[in-house]
N, C-alpha and C positions, 0 to 999 in steps of 0.2 A: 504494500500500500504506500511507505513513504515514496518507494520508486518511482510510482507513478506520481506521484505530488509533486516530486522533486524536477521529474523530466517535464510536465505542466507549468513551473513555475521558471525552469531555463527555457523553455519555447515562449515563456510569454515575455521577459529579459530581453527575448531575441527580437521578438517583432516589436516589443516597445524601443531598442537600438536602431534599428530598419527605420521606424517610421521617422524617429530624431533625425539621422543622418537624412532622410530626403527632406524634412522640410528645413535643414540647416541648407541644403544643396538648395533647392527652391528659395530661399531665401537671398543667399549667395546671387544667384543669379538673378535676382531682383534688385541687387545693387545695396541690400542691407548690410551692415558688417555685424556680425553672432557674435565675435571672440571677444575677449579682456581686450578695451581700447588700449592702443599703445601707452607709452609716456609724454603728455604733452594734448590729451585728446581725451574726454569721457564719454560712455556711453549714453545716448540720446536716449529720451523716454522712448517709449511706444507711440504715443502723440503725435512726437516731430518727424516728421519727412525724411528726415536726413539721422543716421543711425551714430555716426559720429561730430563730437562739435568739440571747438579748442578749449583746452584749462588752460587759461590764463594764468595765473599760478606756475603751475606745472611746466609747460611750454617753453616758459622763460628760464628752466634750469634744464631743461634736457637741450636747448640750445646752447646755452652754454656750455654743456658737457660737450658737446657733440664738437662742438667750437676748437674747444679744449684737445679731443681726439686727435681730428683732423691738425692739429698745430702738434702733435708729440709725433704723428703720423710722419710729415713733412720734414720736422728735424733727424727722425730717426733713418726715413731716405736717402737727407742729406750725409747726415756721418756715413752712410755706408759707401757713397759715391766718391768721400772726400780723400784725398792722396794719401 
């Protein structure tokens, strides 16, 4: 008896997985973004049109990181070029 409970409850696991992944895909394809907004971006209500919108806040320190990168990036280019 659990066997069968158990295989009824992984079959039903499965098609609630199945149905997730098509309406993330559906979604997707509708131009919505599903995932954890990046850094610099929150996720939009349900409401809004538009699924991601900027943190202000936030925005203004992953730019700067990012800044930051790209300039450790550039120096460390340069020493390996340099005589």
């Amino acid at each position: 008896m659990e066997g069968v409970l158990a295989a009824f409850a992984q079959f039903d696991n499965d098609v609630r997985s199945d149905r997730t992944r098509a309406g993330m895909k559906a979604a997707l394809e509708l131009g919505r973004w599903v995932f954890l907004a990046p850094i610099g971006y929150l996720n939009a209500p349900r409401s809004m049109s538009r699924s991601l919108v900027h943190d202000p806040e936030r925005a203004a320190l992953a730019q700067r990181a990012l800044r930051g990168a790209a300039r450790r990036l550039r120096l460390r280019r340069a020493a390996r070029t340099w005589p």
